[in-house]
Backbone bond lengths (Angstrom), bond angles and torsions (degrees), N, CA, C in turn:
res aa  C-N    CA-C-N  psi(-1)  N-CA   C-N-CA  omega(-1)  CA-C   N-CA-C  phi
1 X - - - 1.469 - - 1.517 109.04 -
2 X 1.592 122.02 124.26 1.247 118.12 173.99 1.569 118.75 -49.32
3 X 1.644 116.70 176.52 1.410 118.55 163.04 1.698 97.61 -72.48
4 X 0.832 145.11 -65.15 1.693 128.89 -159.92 1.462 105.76 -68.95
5 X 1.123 129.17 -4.31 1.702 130.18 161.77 1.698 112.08 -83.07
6 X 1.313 100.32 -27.11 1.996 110.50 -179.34 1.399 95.96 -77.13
7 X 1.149 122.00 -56.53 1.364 127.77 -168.26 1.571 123.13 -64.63
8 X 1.454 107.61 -38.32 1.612 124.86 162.49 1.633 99.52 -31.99
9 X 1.351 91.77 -77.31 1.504 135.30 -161.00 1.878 91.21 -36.17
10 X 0.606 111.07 -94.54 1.825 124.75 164.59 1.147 120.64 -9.77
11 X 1.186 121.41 -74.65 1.423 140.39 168.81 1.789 95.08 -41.02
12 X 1.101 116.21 -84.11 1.549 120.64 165.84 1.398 120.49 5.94
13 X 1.457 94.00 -78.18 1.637 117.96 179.41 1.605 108.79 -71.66
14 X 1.362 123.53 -35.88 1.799 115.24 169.16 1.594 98.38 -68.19
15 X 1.061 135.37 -58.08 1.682 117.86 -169.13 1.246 108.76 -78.81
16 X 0.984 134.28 19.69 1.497 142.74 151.06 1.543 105.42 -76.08
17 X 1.417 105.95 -80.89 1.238 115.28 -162.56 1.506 112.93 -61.79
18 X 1.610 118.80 -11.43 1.652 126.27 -154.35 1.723 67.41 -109.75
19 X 1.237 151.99 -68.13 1.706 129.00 173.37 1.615 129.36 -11.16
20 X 1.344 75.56 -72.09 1.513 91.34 164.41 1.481 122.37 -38.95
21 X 1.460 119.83 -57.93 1.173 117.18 -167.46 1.613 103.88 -83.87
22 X 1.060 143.78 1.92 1.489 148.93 -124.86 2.234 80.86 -141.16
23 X 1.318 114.62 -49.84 1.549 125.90 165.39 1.570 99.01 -37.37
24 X 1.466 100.84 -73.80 2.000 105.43 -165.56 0.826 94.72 -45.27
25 X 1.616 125.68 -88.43 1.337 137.91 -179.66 1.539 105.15 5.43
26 X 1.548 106.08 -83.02 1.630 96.44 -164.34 1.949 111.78 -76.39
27 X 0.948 108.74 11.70 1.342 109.05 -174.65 1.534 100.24 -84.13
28 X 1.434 118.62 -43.56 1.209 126.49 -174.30 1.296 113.04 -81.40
29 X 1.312 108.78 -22.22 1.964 118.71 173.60 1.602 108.36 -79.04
30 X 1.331 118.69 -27.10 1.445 120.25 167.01 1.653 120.46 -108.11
31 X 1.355 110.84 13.70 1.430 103.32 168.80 1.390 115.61 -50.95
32 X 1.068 131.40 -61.20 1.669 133.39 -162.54 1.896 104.47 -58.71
33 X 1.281 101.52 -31.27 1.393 108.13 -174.63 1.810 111.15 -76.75
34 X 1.381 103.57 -14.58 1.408 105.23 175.85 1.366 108.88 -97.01
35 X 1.306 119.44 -38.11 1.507 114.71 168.63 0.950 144.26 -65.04
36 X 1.431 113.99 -17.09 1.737 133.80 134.60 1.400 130.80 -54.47
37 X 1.402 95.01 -48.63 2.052 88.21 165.83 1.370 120.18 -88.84
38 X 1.359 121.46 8.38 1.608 133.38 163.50 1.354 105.52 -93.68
39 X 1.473 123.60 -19.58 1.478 94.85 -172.05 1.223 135.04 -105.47
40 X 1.412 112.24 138.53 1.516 124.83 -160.45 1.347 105.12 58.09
41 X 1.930 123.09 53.68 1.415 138.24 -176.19 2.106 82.37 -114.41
42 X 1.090 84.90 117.49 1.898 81.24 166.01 1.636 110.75 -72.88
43 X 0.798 141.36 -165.00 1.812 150.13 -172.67 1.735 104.80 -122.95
44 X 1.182 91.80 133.52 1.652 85.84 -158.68 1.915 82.79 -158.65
45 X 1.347 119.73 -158.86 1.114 156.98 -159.35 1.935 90.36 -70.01
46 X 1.222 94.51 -92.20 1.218 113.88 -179.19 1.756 117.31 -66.99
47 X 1.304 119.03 -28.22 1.397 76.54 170.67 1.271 122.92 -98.15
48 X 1.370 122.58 -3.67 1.582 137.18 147.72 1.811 120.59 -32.27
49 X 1.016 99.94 -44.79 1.537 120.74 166.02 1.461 123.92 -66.88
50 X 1.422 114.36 -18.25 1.297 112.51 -166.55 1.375 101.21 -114.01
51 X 1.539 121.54 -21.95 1.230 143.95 -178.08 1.439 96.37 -65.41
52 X 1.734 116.41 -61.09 1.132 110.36 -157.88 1.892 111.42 -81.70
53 X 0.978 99.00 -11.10 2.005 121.85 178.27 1.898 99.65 -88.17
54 X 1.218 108.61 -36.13 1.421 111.80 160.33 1.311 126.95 -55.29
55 X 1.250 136.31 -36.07 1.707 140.39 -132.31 1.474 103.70 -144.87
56 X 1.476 102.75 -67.37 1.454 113.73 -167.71 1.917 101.88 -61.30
57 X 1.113 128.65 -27.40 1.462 93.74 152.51 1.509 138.68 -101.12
58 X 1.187 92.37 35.98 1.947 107.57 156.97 1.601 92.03 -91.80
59 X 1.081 135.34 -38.73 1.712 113.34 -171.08 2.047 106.50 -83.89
60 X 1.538 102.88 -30.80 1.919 88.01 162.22 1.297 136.37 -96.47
61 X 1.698 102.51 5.30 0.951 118.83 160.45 1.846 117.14 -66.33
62 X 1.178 122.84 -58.50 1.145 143.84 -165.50 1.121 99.42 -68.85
63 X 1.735 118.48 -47.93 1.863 120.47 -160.57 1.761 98.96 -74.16
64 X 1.613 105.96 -36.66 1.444 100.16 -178.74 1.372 128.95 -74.85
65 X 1.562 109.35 -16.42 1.462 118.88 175.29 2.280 100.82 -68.20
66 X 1.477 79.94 -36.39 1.736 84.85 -165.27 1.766 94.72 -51.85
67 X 1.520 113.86 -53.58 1.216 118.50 -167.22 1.223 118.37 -50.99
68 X 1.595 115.28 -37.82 1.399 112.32 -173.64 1.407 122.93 -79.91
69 X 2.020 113.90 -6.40 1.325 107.84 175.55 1.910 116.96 -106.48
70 X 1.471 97.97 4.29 1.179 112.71 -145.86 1.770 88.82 -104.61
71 X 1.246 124.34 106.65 1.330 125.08 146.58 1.265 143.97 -61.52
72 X 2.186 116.10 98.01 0.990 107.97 -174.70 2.143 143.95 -47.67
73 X 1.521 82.36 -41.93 1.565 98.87 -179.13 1.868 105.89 66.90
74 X 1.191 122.42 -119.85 1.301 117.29 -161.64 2.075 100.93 -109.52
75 X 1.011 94.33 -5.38 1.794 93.69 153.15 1.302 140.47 -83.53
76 X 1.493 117.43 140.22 1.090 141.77 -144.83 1.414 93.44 -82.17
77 X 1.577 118.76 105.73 2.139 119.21 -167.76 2.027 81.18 -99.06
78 X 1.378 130.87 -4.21 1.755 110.73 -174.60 1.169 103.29 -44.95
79 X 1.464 115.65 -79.05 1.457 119.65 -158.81 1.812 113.32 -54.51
80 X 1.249 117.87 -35.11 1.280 106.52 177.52 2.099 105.75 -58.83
81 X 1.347 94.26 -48.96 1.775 95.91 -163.25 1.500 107.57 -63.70
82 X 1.204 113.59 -33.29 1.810 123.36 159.14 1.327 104.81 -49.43
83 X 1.518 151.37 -9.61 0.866 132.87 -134.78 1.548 87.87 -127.85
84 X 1.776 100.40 -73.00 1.404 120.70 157.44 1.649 124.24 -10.86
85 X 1.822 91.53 -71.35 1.959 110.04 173.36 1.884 97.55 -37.08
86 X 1.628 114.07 -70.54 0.810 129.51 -168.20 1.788 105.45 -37.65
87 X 1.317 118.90 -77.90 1.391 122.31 -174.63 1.557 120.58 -42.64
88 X 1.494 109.09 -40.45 1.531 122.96 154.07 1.396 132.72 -39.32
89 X 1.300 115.63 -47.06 1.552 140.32 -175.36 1.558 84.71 -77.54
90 X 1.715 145.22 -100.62 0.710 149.22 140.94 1.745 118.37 37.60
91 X 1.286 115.18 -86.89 2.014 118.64 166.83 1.521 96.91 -49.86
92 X 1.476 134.27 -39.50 1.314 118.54 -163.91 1.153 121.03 -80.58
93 X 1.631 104.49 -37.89 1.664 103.41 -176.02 1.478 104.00 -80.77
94 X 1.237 138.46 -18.06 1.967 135.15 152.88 1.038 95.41 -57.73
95 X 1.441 147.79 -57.53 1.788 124.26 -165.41 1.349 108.44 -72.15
96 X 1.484 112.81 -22.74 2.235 98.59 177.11 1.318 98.59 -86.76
97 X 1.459 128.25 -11.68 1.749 113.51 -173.07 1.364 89.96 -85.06
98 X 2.005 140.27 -43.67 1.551 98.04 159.76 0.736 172.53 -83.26
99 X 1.749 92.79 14.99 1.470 116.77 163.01 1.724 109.80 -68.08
100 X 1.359 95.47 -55.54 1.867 99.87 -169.40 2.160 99.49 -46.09
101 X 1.372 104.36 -27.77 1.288 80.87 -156.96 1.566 108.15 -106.70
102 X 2.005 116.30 16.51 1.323 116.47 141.99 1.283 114.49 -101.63
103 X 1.259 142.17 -5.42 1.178 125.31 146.42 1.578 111.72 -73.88
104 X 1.122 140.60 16.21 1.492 144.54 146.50 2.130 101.01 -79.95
105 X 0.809 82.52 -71.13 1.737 100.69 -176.96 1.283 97.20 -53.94
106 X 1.230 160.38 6.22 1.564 154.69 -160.33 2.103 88.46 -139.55
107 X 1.560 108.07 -21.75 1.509 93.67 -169.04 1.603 98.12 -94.77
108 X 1.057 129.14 -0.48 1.268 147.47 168.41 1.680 104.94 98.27
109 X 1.545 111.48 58.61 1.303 127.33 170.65 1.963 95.59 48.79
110 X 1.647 105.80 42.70 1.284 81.35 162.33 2.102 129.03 -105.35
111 X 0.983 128.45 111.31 1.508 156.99 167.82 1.482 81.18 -2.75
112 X 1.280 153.60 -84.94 1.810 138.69 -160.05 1.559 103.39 -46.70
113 X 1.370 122.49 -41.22 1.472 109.76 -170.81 1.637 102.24 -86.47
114 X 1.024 143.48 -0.79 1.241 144.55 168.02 1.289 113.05 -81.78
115 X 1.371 120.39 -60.86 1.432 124.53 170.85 1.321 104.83 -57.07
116 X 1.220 124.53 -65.49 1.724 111.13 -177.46 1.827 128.32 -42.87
117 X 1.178 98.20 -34.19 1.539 117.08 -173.57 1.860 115.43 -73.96
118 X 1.728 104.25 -43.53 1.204 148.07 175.79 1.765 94.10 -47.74
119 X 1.745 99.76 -71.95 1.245 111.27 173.51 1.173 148.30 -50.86
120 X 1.448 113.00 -33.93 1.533 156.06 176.44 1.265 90.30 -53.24
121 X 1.899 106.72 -62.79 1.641 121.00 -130.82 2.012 97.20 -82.61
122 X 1.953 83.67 -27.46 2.126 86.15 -166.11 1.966 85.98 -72.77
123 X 1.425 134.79 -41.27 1.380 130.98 177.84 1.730 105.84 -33.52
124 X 1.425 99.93 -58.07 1.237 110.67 -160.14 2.033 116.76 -57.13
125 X 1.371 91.03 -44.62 1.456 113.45 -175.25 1.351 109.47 -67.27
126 X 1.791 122.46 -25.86 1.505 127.98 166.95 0.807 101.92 -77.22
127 X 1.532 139.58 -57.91 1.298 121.36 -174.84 1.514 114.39 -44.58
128 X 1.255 112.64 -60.42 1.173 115.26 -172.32 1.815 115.98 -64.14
129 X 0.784 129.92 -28.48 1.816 134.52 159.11 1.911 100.37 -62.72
130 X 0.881 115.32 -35.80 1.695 104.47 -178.97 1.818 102.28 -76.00
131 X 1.391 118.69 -45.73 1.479 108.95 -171.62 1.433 110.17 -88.02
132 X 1.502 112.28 16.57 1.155 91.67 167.20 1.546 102.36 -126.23
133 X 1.471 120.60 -6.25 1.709 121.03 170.25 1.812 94.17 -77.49
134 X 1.476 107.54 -38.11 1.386 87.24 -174.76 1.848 120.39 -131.56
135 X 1.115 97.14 68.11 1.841 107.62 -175.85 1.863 108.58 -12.16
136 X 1.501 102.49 138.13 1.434 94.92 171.86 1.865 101.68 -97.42
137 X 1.282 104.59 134.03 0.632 118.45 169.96 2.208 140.17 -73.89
138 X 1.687 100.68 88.41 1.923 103.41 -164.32 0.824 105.78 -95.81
139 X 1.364 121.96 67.43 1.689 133.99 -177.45 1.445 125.05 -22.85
140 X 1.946 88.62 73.47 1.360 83.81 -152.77 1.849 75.54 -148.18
141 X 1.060 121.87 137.94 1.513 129.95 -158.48 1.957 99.58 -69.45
142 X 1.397 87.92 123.82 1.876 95.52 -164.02 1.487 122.03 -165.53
143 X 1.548 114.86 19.61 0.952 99.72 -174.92 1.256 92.95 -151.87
144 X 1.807 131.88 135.30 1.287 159.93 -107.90 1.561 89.11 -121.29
145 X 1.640 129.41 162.95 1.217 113.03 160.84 1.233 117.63 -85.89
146 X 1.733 132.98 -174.96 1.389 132.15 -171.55 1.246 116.89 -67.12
147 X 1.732 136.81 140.96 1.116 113.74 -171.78 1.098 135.99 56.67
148 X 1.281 136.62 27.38 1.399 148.61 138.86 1.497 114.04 -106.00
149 X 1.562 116.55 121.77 0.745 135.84 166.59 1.927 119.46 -27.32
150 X 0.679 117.25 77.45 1.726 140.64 -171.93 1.450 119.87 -170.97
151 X 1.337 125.63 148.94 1.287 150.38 173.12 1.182 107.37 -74.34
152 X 1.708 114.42 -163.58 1.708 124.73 144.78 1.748 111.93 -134.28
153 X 0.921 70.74 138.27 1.819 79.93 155.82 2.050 123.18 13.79
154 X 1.803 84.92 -84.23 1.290 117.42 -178.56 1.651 106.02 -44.85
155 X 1.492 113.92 -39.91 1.529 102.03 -167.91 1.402 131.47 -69.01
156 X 1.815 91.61 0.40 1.758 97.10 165.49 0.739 92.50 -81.06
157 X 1.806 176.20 -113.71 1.213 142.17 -127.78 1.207 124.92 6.98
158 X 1.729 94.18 -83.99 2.196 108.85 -176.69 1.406 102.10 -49.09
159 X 0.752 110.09 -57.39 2.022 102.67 -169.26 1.330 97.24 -68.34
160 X 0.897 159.29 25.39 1.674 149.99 170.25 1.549 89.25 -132.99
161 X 1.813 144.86 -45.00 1.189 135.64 179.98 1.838 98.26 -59.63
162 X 1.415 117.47 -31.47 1.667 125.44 -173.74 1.606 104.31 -73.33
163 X 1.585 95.28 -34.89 1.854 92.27 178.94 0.974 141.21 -70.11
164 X 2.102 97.04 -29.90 1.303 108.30 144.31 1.487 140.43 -30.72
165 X 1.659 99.78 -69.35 1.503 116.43 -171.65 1.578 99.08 -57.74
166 X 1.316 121.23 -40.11 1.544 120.32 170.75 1.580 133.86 -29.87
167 X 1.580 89.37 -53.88 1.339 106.83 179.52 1.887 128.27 -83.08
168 X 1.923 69.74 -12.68 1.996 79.78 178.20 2.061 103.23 -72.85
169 X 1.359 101.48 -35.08 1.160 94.43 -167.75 1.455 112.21 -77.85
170 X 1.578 111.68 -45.14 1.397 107.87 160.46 2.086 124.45 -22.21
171 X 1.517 87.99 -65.12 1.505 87.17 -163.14 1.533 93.23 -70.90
172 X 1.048 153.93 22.50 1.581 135.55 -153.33 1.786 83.38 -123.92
173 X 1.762 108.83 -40.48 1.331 123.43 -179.88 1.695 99.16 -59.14
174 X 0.723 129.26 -50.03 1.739 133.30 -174.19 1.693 102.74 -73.75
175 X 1.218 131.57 -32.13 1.124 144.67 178.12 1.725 97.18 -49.99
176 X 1.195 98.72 -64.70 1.717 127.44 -158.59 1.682 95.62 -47.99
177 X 1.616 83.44 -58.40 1.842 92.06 -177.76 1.133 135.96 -22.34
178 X 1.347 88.64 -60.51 1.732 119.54 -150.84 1.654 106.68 -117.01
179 X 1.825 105.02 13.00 1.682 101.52 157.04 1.402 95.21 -117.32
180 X 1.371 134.62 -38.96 1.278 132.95 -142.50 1.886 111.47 -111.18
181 X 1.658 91.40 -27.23 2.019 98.63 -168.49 1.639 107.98 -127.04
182 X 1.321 100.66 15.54 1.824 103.41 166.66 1.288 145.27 -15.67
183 X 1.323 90.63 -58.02 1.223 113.66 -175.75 1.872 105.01 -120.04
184 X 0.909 121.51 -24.29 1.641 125.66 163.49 1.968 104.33 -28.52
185 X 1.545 116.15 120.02 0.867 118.07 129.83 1.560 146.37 -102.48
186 X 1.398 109.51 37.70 1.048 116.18 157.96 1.589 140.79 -40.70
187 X 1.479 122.67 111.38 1.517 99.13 177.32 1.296 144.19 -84.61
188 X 1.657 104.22 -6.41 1.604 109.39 144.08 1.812 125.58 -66.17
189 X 1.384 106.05 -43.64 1.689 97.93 166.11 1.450 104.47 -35.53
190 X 1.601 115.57 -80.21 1.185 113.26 -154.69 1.492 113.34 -72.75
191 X 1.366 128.51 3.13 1.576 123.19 177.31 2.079 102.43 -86.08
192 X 1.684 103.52 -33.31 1.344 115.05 171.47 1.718 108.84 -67.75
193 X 1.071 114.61 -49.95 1.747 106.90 167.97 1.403 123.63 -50.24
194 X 1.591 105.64 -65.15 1.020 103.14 170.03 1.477 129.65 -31.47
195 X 1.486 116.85 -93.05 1.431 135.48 -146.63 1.679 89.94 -64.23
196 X 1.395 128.98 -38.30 1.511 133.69 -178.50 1.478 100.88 -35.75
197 X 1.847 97.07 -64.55 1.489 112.90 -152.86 1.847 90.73 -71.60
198 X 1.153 132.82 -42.34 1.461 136.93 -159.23 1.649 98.20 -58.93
199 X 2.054 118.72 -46.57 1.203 128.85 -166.59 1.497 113.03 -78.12
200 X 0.940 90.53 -49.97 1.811 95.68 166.12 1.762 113.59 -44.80
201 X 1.142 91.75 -69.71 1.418 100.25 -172.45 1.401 107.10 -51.07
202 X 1.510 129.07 -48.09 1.661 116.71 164.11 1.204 119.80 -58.00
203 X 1.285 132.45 -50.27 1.455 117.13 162.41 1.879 121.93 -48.10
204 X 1.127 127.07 -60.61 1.265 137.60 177.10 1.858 95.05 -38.51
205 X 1.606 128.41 -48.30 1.171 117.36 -165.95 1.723 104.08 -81.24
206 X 1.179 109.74 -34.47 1.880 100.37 -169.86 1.653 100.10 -70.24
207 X 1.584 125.69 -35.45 1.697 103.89 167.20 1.217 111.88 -56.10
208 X 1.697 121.90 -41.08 1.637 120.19 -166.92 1.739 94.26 -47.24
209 X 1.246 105.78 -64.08 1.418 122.59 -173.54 1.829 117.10 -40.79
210 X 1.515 97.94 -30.60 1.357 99.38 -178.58 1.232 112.41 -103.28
211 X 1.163 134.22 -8.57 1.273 147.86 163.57 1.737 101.10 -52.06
212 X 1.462 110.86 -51.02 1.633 115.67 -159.57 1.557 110.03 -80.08
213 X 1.789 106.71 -24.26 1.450 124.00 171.53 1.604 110.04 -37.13
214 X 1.653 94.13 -68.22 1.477 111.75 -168.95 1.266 130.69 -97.83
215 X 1.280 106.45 -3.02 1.217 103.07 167.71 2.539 106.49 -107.96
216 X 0.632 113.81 -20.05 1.796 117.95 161.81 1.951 109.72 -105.24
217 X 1.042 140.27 -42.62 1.292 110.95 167.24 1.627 136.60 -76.40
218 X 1.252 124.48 -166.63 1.332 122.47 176.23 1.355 106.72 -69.01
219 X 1.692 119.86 155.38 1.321 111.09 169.47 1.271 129.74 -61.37
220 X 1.233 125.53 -20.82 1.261 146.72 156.69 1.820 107.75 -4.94
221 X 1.350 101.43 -80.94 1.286 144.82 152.44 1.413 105.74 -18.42
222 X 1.317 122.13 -68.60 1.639 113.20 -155.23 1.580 127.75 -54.13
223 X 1.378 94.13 -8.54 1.584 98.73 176.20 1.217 130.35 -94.03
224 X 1.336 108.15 13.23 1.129 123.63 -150.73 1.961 123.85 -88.44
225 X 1.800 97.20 -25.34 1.443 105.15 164.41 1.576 103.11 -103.46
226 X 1.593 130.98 8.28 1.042 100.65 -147.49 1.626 110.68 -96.68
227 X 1.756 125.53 -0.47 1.628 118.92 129.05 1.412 130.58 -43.71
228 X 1.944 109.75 -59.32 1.695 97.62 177.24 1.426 118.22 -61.23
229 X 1.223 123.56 -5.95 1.876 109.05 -177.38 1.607 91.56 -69.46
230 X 1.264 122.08 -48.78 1.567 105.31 -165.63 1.166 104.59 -63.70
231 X 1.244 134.38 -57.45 0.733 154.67 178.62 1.991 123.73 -13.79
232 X 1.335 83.97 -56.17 1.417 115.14 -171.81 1.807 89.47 -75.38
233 X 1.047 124.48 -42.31 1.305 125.95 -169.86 1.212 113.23 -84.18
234 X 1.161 128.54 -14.02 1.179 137.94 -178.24 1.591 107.89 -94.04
235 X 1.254 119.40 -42.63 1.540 128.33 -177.71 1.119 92.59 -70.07
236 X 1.414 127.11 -81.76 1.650 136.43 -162.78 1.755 101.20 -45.88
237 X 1.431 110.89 -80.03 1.629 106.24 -164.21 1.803 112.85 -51.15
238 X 1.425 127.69 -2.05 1.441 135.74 155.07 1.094 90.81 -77.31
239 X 1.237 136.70 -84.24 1.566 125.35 -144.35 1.412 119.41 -62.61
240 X 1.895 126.62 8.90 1.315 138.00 178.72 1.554 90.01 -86.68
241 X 1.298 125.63 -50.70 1.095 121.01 172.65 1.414 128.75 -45.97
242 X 1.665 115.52 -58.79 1.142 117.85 -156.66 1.863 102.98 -69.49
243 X 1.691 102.49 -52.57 1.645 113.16 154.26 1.299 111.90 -15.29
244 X 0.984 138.57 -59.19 1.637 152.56 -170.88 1.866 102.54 -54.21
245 X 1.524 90.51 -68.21 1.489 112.35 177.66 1.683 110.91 -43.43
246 X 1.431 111.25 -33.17 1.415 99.43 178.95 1.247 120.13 -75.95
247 X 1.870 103.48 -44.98 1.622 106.62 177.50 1.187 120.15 -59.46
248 X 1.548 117.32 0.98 1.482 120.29 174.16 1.399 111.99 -77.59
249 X 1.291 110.64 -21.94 1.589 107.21 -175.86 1.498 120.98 -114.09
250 X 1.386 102.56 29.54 1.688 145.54 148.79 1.785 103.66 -61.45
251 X 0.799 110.39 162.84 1.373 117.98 154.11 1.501 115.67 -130.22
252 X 1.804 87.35 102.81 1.566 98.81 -178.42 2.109 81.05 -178.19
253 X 1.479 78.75 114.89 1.510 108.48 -178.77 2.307 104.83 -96.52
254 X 1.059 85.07 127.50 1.760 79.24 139.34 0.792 133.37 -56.49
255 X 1.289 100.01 -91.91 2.109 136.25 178.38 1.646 100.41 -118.78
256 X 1.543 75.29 156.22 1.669 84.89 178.66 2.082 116.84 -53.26
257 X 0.981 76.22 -9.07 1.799 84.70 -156.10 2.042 111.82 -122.38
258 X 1.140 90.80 -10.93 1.254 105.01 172.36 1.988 121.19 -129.13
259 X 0.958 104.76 92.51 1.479 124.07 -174.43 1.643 103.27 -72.02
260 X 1.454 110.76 159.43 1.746 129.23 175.54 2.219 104.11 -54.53
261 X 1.773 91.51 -33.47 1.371 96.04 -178.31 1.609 130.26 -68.86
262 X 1.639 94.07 -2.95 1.458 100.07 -167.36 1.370 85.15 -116.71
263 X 1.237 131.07 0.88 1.544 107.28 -166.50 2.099 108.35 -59.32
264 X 0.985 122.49 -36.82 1.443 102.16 -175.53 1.444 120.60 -89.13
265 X 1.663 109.80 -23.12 1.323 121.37 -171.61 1.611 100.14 -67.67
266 X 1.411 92.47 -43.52 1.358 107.98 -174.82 1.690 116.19 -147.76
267 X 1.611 100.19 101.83 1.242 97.95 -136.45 1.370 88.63 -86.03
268 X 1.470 116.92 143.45 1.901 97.52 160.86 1.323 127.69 -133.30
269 X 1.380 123.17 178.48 1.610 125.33 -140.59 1.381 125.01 -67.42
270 X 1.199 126.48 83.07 2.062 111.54 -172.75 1.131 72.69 -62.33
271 X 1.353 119.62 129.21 1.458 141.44 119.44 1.654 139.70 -70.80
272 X 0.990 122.31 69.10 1.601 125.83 155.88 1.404 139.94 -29.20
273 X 1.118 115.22 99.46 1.635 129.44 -172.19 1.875 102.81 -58.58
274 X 1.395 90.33 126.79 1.339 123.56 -163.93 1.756 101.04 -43.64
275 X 1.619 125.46 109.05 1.552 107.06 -175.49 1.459 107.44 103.37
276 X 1.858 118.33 -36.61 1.137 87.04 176.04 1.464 116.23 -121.53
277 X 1.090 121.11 -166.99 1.671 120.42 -171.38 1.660 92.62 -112.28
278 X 1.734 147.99 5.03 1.062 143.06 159.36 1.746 126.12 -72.33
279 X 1.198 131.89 96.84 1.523 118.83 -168.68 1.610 104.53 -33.33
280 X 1.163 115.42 161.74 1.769 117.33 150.08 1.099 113.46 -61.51
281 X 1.815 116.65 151.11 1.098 119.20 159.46 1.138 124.98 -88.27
282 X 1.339 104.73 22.08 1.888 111.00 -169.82 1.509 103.77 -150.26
283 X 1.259 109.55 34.83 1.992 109.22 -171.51 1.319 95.47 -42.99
284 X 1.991 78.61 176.33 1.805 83.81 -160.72 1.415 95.55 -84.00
285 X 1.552 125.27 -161.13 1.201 109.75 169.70 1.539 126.26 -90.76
286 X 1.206 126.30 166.82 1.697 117.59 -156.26 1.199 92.24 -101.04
287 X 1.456 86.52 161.44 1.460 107.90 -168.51 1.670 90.33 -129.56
288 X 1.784 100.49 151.66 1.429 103.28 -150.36 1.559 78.68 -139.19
289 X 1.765 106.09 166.48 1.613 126.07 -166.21 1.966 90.52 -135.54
């Protein structure tokens, strides 16, 4: 193995394992903040989603660090890395469903941007389960031997089909803005614009980023974001939540009956006065799922 294949290789396995530890870290820096927006939260849609975007990448976090120090030799690593892929896919598609479902809750819980997004997101997730059950093949030298810590080629695809869906929600978030909250000085609007548009956009850039890994450097290399993507999705799409949780203890109500704290659990209606792009200052009252 050359020196720039040793060195790949390494690097790989330190930002793996430095993910990993960078996960605890903030898990334990936001415990208190989760046990406040869990408590006395019934189990529903969303917090099922956040649970599983919460947790499940502490187990591919951990299994992939194992992989990268752990020398197979003449054992069979498929079923474990099937396993791994699997748990990965899994934390990611719960951190874009809570994105999809505050950029639902930001359009004022309206049913076309849910279904469209919903739709977009199940397109997106086939695509991405087909190129990765079945690599396309660009006959073009890209694929690592068995059990060595490396990718192929092809898997910049998924993260660029993910960068997509990234950017759909992004711009749909700016969409929202600038038809519906224009003129809104609200400081939950703008703490929900903000940190949305800020989290997205860091996630959307580390696939961009990993997209360019594996598909222009050595394979060496390709493994190299592929702990922080969960990672990143897992920290950020929690902290839309917890963010939320603070502006709740703002004083700045919706509705009498629907608080900043319920917006995802229970998301409720910005309503926009007919003509203009300013929310009401008196929405109607929300209606909850």
């Amino acid at each position: 193995m050359s020196a720039p294949d040793t060195f790949g290789l390494q690097l790989a396995k330190y930002t793996n394992v430095a993910a990993s530890a960078i996960l605890i870290y903030d898990y334990f820096v936001t415990l208190h903040s989760e046990a406040q927006w869990t408590r006395g939260r019934k189990w529903g849609i969303i917090r099922t989603a956040f649970t599983i975007s919460r947790y499940a990448p502490f187990a591919g976090a951990l299994m992939t660090s194992y992989s990268a120090i752990k020398t197979w030799g003449t054992q069979d690593c498929a079923p474990f890395n099937d396993a791994v892929n699997g748990i990965h896919f899994l934390g990611i598609i719960a951190s874009e469903g809570l994105l999809i479902f505050r950029v639902y809750a930001f359009s004022g819980n309206k049913k076309t941007y849910l279904i469209i997004l919903l739709s977009f997101g199940l397109a997106i997730l086939v695509t991405c389960a087909i190129l990765s059950a079945a690599p396309i093949n660009f006959n073009i030298p890209g694929v690592g031997p068995p059990c060595v810590f490396e990718g192929a080629r092809s898997s910049a695809l998924t993260y660029g089909v993910l960068m997509i869906f990234e950017i759909v929600l992004m711009s749909t978030t700016v969409f929202l803005r600038y038809r519906h909250y224009l003129g809104s000085h609200s400081a939950l609007v703008r703490s929900i614009y903000r940190d949305g548009l800020l989290y997205m956009f860091c996630i959307m850039m580390i696939s961009m980023v990993n997209v360019i890994i594996i598909a222009v450097l050595p394979l060496s290399y390709s493994e190299t974001l592929n702990t922080p993507q969960i990672v990143a999705h897992s920290v950020l799409a929690s902290r839309i939540l917890f963010n939320l949780q603070v502006s709740a203890e703002r004083p700045v109500l919706l509705t009498d009956r629907s608080t900043s704290m319920e917006l995802l659990s229970r998301p409720p209606i910005f309503k926009a006065r007919p003509g203009d792009s300013e929310t009401s200052s008196q929405p109607d009252e929300a209606q909850t799922y």
